[in-house]
C-alpha positions, -999 to 999 in steps of 0.1 A, spaced: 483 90 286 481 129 289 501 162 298 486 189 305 505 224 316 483 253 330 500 285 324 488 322 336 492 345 310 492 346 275 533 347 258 541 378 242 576 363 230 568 347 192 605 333 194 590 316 226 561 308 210 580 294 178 603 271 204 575 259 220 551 246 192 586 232 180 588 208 208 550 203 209 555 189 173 582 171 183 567 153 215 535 145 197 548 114 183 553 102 216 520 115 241 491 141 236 502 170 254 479 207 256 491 235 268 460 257 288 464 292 288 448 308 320 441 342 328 462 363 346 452 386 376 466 419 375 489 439 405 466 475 408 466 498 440 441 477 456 456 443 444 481 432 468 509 403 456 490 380 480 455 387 465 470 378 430 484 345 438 454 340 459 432 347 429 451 327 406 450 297 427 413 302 425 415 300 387 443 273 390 424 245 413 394 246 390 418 229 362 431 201 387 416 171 395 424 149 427 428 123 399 461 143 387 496 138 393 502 181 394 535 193 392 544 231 406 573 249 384 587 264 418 619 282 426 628 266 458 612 230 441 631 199 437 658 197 409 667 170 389 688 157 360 668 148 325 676 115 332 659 118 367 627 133 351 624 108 325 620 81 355 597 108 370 575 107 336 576 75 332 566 63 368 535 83 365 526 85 333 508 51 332 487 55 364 478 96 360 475 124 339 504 145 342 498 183 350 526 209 353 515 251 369 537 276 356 526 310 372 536 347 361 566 368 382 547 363 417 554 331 420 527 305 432 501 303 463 513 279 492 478 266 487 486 251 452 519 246 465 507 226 496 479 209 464 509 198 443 523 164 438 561 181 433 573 210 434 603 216 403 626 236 398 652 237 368 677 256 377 693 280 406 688 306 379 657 329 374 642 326 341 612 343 328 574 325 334 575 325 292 608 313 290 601 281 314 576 272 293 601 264 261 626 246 284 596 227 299 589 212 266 623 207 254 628 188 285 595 166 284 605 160 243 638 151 263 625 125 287 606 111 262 637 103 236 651 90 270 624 67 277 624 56 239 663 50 238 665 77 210 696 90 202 686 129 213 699 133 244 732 113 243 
């Protein structure tokens, strides 16, 4: 049993940083999970929004495997309580490894969207591509205290 979440871009935020090895500490009791840090493309003159999330799907799809159950952190994506995504995680868990995208401000390609398993979203809010990736681990830690009848989430 594995997670594994691809993010473009490095975190400049150590409070961020600090939340998210918290969690990562946390869930590693209950599942391996490694976090992949990919590299980002860059807007310039000649660098249209469409050539950068066309590029980063290029870097993207060579870290997925047709063996993967790949979730898309998407705006317009499915939404669901924690109890929802602890049934989520625990339907798949046993039968794939688990791989959620998070992509910087331009959101992602339609071609790792049309790729993806699920597209999620976790809120009607807008948070930053750094941010995501602390609540994204808070609320895996979360579905795992769910699964595990701990007494975290209740």
């Amino acid at each position: 049993m594995k997670i594994r979440i691809l993010c473009v871009g490095k975190s400049k935020q150590k409070f961020i940083e600090e939340g998210v090895q918290e969690y990562l500490k946390r869930i590693s009791k209950f599942i391996s999970i490694k976090f992949e840090i990919l590299p980002d493309v860059k807007l310039t003159k000649t660098n249209t929004i469409k050539i950068v999330k066309n590029k980063e799907a290029e870097i993207i799809e060579k870290h997925l495997s047709a063996k993967d159950f790949t979730i898309a952190l998407d705006e317009n994506g499915s939404q669901f309580s924690s109890q929802e995504f602890s049934e989520l995680i625990k339907k798949n868990i046993c039968s794939k490894k688990i791989v959620f995208i998070i992509v910087g401000v331009y959101g992602l390609s339609e071609k790792i969207l049309r790729k993806a398993d699920l597209k999620l979203s976790f809120s009607k809010f807008t948070f930053t591509h750094q941010m995501i990736r602390m609540i994204l681990t808070e609320q895996i830690y979360r579905a795992f205290t769910i699964i595990q009848g701990k007494k975290y989430h209740y």
